[in-house]
N, C-alpha and C positions, 0 to 999 in steps of 0.2 A: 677453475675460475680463470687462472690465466695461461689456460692450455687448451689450447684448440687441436687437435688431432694428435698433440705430440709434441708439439712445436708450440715454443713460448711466442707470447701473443704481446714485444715490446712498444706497444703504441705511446701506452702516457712516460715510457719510460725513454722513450725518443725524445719526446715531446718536451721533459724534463731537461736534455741535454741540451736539446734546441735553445729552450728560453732561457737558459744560461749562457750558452754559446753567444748570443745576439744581445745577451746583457753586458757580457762582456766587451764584445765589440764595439756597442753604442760608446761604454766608458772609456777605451783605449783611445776610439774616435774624434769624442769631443775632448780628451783630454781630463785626468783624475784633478779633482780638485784645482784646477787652474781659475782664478778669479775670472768673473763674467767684465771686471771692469778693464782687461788689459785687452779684451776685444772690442771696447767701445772707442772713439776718440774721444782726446782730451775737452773737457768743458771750454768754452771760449770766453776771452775774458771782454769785460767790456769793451776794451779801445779797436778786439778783433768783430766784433759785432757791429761798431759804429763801420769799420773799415769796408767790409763785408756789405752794409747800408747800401755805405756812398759806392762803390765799385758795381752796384747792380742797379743803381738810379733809384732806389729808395727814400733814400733826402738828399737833397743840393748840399754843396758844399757848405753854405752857410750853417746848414742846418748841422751838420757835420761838427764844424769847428762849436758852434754854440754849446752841442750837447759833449763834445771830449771838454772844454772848459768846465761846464758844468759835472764831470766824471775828474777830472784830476783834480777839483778843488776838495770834491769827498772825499778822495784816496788818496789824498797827501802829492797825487804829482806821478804815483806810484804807476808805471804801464803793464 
């Protein structure tokens, strides 16, 4: 069954090292267990959102200052 003229016949037995070999690799690759959130950047906080607005012409400055007053009066002030 798995001898062909004499000669052992390694196919699924390749096969098997293979998709080990390449499991291993993908894990070494992306890193074992290393959190997905330390490849993201940080959330932005409000005040970097309003900034981020006004610096791409989003809202005018007025609009700017209205809505940071209306953000530090909810957050204590906090940035």
């Amino acid at each position: 069954m798995f001898y062909e003229g004499g000669h052992h016949m390694g196919g699924m037995h390749a096969l098997w090292w293979l998709f080990w070999l390449v499991l291993i690799g993908v894990i070494v690759f992306y890193g074992w267990g290393s959190p997905s959130v330390q490849r993201r950047r940080p959330r932005e906080t409000p005040h970097e959102v309003l900034r981020r607005r006004l610096a791409n012409g989003e809202i005018t400055p007025q609009q700017y200052e209205e809505r940071k007053t209306l953000i530090d009066r909810d957050t204590g002030g906090k940035n």
